[in-house]
N, C-alpha and C positions, 0 to 999 in steps of 0.2 A: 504494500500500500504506500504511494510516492506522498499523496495528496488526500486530506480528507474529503467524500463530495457533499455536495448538498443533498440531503434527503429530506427536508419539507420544502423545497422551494418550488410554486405551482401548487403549494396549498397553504402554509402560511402567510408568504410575501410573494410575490409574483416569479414566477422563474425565465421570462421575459425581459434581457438588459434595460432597454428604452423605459419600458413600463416600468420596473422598480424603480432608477434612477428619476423619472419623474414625479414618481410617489414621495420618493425620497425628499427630494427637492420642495415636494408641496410641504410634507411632515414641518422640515424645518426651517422654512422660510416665517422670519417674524419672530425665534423663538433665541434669541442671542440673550445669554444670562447678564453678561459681563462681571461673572466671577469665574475665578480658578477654581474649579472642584479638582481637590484629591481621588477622591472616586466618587461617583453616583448609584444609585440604585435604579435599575429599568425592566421594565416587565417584556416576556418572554411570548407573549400571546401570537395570536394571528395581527397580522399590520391592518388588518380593516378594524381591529378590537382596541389593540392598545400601542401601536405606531405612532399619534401624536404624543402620546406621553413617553414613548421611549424617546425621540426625537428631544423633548422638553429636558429630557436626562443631560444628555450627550452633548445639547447646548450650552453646558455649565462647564465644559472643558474646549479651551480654546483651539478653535479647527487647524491651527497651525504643530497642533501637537504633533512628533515625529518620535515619540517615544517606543514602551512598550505597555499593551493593553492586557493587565491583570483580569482575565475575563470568567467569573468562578458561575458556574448555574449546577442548580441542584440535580442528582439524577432522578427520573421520572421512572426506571425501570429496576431500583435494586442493587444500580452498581456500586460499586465500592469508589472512595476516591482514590482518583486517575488522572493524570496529565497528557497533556497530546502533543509533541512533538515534530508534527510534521504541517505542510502549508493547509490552509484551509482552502476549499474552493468556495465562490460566492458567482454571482449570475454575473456583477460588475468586474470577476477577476480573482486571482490569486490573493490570498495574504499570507505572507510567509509568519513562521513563529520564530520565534527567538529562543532559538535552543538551549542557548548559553543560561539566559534566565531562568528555563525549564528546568535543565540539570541542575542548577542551585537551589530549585526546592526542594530538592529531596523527596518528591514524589514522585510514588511508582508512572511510570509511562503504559498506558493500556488502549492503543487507538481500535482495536474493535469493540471495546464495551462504549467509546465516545459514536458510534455509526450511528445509529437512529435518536441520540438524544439532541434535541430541538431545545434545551434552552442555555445553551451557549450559540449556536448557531443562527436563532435570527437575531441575537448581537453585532454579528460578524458584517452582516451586508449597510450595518450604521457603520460602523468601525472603517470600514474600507470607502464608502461615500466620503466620512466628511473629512479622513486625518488620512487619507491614502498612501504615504510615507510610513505611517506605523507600521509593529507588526505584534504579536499578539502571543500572551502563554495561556492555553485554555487549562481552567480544574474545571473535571465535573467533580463534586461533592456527595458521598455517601450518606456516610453518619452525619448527623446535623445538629448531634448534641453540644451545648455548650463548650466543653473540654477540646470536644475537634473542633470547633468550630474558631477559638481564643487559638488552638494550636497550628490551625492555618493559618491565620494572619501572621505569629509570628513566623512561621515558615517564610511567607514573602517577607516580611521584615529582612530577615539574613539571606535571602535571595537577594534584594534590594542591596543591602552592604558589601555583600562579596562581587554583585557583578559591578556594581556605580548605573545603573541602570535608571535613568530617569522613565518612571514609571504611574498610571495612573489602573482604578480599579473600577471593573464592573461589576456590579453583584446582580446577577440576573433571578428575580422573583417577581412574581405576581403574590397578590395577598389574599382576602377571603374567596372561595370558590363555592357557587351553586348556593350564596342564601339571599336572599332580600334582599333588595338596593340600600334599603336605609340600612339595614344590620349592616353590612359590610362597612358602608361608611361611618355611624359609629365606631363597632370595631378596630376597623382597621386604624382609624386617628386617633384610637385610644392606643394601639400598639407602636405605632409611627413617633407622637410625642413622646415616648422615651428617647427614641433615639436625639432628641434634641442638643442631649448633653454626650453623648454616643453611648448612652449605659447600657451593655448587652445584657450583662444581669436582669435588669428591669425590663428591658426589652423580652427577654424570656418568659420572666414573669407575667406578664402582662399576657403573651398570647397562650401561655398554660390557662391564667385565668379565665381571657373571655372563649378561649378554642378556637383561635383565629388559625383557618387555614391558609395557613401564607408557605405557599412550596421551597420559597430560598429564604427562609430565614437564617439558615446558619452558612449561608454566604453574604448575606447581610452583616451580621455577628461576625465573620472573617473580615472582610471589608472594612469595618468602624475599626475593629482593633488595630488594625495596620495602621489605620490613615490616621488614628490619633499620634502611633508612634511619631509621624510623619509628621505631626503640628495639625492636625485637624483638630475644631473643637465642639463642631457639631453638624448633624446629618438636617438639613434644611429642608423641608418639603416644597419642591417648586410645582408638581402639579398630581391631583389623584382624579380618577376617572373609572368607570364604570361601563361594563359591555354595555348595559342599560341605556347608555350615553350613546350609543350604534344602532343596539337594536331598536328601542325604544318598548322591550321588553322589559319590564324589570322585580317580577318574581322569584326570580333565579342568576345570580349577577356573579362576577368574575370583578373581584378590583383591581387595581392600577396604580401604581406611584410612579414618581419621578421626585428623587431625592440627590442631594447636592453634598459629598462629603468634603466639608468646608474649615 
């Protein structure tokens, strides 16, 4: 395997150059933060669901970035955490990884348990639109308990110091799935405002409390801990959305963030 390919593209985002990159371009026209985010957090969905708000993400880090994109999404199918090491394909082109940073995490390399998982991968065709110079270390994330989740971040930590890698982090998650429009947005802002101050602690707590199903939380929880090492002092909510907001169903809703780690 040279290259990883896409396997939801033609059903998540379009699999169609022209057509994504115009999509793309519509998402983020108007959405310029004019801050430096450390990392953001962006939802994983289908681009007709939650596309302007991953777009809302990705605008909080300046388009001129040429770094490397710490891009962590939870596994959807049981895997264990794994790192991918070889170029990603996207409809707009290659993006290569950054090996060097990959080997300094010290995480096992497993590119066929990465094949069918979709939420590092519609990360990838924002990443290559807007910062097309990047290149990127993909974690999918197993366990999502606290312990892993504090011990990945510092993992990038000493990635970060041994390579000099100027680097920035995605944490790919979507948050309440399949309850009520309103539930989820209570909910979910009730679990969101912890990370204000980046308290993963609290942050735990809080969705143990209300059962917030939020699929990358402990890529979330990876993400905060790093970027505070990094001088972050808190995760900013720049925008939340709701399929309900698409479909104009909203019985059964999917929510949405775009968060700013700042």
């Amino acid at each position: 395997m040279k290259t990883r390919p896409c396997s939801v593209a033609g059903i998540f985002y379009p699999e169609e150059p022209s057509h994504l990159e115009q999509l793309l371009e519509k998402f983020f026209k108007g959405k310029e933060q004019r801050i430096s985010a450390c990392g953001v957090v962006a939802p994983h969905a289908g681009y007709v669901y939650s596309g302007e708000t991953a777009a809302t993400a990705f605008s909080a880090i300046d388009a001129g970035f040429a770094g490397t994109f710490v891009v962590i999404g939870p596994s959807h199918r049981g895997f264990l955490t794994c790192a991918s090491a070889i170029p990603w394909e996207t409809p707009l082109g290659i993006v290569d990884t950054d090996t060097e940073f990959v080997d300094a995490l010290d995480i096992e390399v497993d590119e066929i348990s990465h094949i069918e998982e979709h939420s590092i991968e519609t990360q990838i065709p924002f990443v290559k639109y807007r910062f097309p110079r990047s290149r990127i270390a993909p974690i999918m994330m197993g366990d999502q308990d606290i312990e892993a989740a504090v011990a990945l971040g510092e993992k990038i930590i000493d990635a970060k110091r041994a390579t000099k890698r100027d680097i920035r982090i995605v944490a790919s998650s979507d948050f309440s799935h399949y309850v009520p429009d309103a539930f989820a947005r209570e909910n979910d802002g009730y679990a969101i405002a912890a990370l204000r101050t980046l308290d993963v602690q609290e942050f735990y707590r809080r969705i143990g409390e209300r059962g917030v199903s939020s699929c990358g939380y402990g890529p979330i929880a990876a993400a905060c801990t790093a970027c505070r090492s990094f001088g972050a002092t808190e995760a900013r909510l720049l925008s939340y959305a709701t399929s309900g907001d698409a479909t104009g169903k909203y019985a059964n809703v999917v929510g949405y963030a775009a968060l700013a780690i700042v």
